[in-house]
BAROVO-550817 format. One record per residue: residue in one letter; residue number from 0; z, y, x of N, C-alpha, C, O in turn. Coordinates in Angstrom, 1 decimal. Layout:
BEGIN
@aa:A&i:NUM&n_pz:Z&n_py:Y&n_px:X&ca_pz:Z&ca_py:Y&ca_px:X&c_pz:Z&c_py:Y&c_px:X&o_pz:Z&o_py:Y&o_px:X
...
END
This chain:
BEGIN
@aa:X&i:0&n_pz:9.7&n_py:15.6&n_px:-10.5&ca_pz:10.7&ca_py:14.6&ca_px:-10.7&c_pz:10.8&c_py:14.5&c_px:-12.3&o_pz:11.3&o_py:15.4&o_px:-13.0
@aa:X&i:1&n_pz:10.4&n_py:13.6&n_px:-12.6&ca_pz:10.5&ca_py:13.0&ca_px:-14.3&c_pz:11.5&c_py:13.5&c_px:-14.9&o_pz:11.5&o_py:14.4&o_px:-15.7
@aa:X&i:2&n_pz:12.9&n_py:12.3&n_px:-14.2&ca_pz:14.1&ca_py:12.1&ca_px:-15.0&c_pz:15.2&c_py:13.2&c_px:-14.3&o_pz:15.1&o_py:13.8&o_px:-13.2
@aa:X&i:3&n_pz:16.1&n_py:13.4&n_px:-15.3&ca_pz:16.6&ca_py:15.1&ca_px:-15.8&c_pz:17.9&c_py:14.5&c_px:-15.5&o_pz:18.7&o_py:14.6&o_px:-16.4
@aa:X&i:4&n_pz:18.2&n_py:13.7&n_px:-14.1&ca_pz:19.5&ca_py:13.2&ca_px:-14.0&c_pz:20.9&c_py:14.2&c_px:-13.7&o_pz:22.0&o_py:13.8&o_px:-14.2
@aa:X&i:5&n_pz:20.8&n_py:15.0&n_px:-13.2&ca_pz:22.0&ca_py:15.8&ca_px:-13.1&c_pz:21.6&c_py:17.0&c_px:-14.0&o_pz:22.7&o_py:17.6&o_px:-14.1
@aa:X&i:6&n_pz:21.0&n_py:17.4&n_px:-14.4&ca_pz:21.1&ca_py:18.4&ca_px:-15.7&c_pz:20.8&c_py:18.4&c_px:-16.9&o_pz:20.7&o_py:19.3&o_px:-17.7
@aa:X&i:7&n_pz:20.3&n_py:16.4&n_px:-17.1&ca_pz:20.2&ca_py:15.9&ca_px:-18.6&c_pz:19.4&c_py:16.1&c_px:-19.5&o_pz:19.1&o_py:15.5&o_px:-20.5
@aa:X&i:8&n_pz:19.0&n_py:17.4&n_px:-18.8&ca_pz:16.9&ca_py:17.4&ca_px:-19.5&c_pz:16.3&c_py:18.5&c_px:-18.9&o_pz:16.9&o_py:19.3&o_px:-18.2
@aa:X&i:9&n_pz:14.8&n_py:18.6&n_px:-19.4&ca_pz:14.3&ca_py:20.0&ca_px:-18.8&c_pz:14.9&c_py:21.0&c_px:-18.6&o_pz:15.5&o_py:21.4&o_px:-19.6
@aa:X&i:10&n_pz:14.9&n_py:21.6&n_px:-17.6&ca_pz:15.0&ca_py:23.1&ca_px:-18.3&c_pz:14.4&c_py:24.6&c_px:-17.3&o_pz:14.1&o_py:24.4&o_px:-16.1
@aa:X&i:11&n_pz:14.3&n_py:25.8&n_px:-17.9&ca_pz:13.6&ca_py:26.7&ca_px:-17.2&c_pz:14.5&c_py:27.5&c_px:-16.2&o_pz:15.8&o_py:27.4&o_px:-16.3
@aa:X&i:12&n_pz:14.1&n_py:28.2&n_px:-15.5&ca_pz:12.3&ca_py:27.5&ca_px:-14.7&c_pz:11.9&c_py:26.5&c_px:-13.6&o_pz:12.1&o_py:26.5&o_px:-12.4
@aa:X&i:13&n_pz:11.3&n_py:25.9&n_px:-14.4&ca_pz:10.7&ca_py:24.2&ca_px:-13.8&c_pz:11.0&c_py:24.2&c_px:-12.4&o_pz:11.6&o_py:23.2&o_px:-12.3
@aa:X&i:14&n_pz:10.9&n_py:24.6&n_px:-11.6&ca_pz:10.2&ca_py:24.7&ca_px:-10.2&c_pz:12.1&c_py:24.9&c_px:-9.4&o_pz:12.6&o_py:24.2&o_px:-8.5
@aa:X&i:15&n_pz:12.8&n_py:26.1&n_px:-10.1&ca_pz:14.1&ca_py:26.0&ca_px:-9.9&c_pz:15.2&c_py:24.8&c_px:-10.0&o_pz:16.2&o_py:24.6&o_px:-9.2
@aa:X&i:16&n_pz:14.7&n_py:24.2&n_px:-11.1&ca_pz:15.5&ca_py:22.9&ca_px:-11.9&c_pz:15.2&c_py:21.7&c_px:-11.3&o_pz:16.1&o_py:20.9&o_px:-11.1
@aa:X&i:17&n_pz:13.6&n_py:21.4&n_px:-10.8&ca_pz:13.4&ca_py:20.7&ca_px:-10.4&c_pz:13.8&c_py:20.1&c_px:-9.0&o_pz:14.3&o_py:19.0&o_px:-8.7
@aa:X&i:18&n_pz:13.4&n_py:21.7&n_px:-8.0&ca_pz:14.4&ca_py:21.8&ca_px:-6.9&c_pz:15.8&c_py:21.3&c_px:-6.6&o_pz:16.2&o_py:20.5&o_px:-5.8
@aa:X&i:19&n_pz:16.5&n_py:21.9&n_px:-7.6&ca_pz:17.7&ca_py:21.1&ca_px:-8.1&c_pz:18.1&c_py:19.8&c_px:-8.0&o_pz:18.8&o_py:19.3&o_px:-7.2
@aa:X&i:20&n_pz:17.5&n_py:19.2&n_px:-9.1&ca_pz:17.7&ca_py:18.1&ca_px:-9.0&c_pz:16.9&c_py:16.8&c_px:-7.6&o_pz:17.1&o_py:15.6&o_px:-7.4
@aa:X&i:21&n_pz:16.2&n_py:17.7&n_px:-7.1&ca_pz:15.8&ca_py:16.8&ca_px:-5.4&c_pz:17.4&c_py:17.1&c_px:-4.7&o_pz:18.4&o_py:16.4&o_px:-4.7
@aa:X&i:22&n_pz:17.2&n_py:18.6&n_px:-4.2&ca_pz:18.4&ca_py:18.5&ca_px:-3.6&c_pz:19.5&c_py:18.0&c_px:-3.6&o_pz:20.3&o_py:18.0&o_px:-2.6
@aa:X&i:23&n_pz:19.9&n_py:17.4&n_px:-5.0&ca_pz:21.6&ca_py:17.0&ca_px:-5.6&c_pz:21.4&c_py:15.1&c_px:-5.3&o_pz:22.3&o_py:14.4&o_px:-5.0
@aa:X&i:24&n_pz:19.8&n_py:14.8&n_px:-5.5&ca_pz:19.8&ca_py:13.5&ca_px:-5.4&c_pz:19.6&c_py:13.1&c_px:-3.9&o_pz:19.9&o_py:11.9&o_px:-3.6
@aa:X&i:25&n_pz:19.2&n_py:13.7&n_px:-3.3&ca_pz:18.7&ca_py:13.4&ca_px:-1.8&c_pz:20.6&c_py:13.3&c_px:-1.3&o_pz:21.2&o_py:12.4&o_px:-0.9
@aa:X&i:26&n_pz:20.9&n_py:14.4&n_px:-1.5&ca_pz:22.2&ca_py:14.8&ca_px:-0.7&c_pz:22.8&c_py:13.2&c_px:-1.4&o_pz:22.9&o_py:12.3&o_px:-0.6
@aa:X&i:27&n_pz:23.1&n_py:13.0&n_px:-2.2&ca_pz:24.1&ca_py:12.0&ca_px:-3.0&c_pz:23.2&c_py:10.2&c_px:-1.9&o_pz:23.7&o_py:9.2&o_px:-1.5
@aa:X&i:28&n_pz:22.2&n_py:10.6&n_px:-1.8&ca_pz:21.7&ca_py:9.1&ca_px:-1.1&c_pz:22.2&c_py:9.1&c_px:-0.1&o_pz:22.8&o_py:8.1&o_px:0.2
@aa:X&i:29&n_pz:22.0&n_py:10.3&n_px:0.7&ca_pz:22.2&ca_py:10.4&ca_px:1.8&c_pz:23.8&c_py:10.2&c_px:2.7&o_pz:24.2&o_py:10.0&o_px:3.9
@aa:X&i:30&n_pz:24.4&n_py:10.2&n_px:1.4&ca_pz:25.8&ca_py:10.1&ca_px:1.6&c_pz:26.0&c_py:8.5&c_px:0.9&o_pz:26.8&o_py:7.7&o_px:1.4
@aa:X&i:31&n_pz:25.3&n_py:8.2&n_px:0.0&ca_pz:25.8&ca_py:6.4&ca_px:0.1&c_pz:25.1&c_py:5.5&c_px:1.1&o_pz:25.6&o_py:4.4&o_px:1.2
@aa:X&i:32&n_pz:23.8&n_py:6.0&n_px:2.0&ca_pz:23.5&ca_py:6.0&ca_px:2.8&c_pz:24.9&c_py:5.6&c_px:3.7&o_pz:25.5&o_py:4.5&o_px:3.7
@aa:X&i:33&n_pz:25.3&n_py:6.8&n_px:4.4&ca_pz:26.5&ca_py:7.0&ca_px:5.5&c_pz:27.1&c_py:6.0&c_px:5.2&o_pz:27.0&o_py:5.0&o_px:6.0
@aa:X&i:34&n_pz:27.9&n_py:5.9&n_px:3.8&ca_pz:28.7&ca_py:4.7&ca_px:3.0&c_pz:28.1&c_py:3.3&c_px:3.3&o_pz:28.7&o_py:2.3&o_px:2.9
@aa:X&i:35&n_pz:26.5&n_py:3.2&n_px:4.2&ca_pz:26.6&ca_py:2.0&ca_px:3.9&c_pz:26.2&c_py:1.0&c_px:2.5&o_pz:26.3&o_py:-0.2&o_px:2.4
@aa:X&i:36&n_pz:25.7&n_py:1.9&n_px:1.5&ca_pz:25.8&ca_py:1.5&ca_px:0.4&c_pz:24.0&c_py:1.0&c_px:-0.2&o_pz:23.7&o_py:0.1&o_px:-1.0
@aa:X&i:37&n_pz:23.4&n_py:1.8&n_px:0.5&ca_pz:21.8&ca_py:1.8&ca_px:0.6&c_pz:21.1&c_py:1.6&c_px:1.7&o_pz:21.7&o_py:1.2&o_px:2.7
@aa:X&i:38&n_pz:20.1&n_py:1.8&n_px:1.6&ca_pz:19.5&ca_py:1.7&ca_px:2.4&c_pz:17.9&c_py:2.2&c_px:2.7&o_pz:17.2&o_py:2.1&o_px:1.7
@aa:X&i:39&n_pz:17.3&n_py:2.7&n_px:4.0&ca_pz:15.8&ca_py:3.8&ca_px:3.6&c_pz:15.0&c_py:2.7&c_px:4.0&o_pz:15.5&o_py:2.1&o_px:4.9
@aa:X&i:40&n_pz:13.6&n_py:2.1&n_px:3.5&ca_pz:12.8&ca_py:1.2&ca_px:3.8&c_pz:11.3&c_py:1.7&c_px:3.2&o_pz:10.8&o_py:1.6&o_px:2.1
@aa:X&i:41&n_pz:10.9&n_py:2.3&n_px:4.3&ca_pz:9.6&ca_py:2.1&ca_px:3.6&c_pz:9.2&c_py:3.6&c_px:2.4&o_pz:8.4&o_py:3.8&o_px:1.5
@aa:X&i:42&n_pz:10.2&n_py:4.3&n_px:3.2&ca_pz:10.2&ca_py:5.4&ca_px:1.9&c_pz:10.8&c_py:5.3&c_px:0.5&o_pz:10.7&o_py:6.2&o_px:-0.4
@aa:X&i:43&n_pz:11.6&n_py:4.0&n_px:0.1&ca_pz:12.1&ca_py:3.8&ca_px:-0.9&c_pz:13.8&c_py:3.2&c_px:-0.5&o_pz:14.0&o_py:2.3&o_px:0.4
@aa:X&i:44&n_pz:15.0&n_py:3.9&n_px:-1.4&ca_pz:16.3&ca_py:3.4&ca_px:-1.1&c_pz:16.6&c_py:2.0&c_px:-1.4&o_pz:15.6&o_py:1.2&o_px:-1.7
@aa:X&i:45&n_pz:17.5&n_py:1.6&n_px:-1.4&ca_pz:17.4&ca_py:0.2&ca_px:-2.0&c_pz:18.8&c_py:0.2&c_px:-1.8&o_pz:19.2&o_py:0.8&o_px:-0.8
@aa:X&i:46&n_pz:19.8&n_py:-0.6&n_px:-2.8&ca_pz:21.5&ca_py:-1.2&ca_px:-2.7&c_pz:21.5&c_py:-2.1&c_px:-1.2&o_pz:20.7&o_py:-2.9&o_px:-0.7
@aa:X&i:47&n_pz:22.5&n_py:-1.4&n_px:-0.8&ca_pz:23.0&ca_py:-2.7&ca_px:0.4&c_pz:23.7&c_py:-3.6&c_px:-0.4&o_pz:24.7&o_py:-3.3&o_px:-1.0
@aa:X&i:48&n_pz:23.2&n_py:-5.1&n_px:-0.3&ca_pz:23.9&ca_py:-6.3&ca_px:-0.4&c_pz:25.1&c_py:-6.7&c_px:0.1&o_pz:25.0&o_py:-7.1&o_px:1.3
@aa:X&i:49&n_pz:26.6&n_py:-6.6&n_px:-0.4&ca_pz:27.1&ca_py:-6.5&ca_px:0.5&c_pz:28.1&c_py:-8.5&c_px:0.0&o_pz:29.3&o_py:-8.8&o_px:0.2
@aa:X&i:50&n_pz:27.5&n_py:-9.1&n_px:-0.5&ca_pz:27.8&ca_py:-10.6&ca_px:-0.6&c_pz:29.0&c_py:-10.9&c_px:-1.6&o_pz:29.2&o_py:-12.0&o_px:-2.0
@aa:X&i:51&n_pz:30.0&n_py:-9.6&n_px:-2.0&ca_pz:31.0&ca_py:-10.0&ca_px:-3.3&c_pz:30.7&c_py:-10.3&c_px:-4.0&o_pz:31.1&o_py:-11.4&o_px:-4.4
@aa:X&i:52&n_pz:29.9&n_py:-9.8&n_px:-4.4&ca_pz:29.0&ca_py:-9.8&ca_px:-5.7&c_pz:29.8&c_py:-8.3&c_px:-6.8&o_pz:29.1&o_py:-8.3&o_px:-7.8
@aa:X&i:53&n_pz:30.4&n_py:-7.5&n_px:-6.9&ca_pz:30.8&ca_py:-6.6&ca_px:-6.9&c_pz:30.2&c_py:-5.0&c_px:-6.4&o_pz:30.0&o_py:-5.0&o_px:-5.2
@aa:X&i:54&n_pz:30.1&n_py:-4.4&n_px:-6.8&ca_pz:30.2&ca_py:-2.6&ca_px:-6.4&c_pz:31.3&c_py:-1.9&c_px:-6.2&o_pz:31.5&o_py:-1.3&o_px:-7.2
@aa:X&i:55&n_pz:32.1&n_py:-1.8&n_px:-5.4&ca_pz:33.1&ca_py:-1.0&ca_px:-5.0&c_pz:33.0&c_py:0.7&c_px:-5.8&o_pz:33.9&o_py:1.5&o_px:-5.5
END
């Protein structure tokens, strides 16, 4: 995983950190998922449109 979203940059050891950050991201989709908020297509999430034009 490239980007260093929940711990803001590399750090050691890779493999630990990296882990990390799948698991903290998967779990967080998975739950805007539930919310309704996303959506799984194709192997890729995507925003659910929800027509306000707004993000709650």
């Amino acid at each position: 995983m490239a980007a260093c979203i929940i711990y803001g940059r590399p750090r050691e050891p890779k493999a630990f950190f990296a882990f990390g950050e799948r698991a903290h991201m998967t779990k967080h989709l998975e739950h805007l998922q539930k919310r309704g908020m996303v959506f799984l297509s194709n192997g890729l999430y995507h925003r659910q449109e929800t027509g306000s034009g707004a993000m709650a």
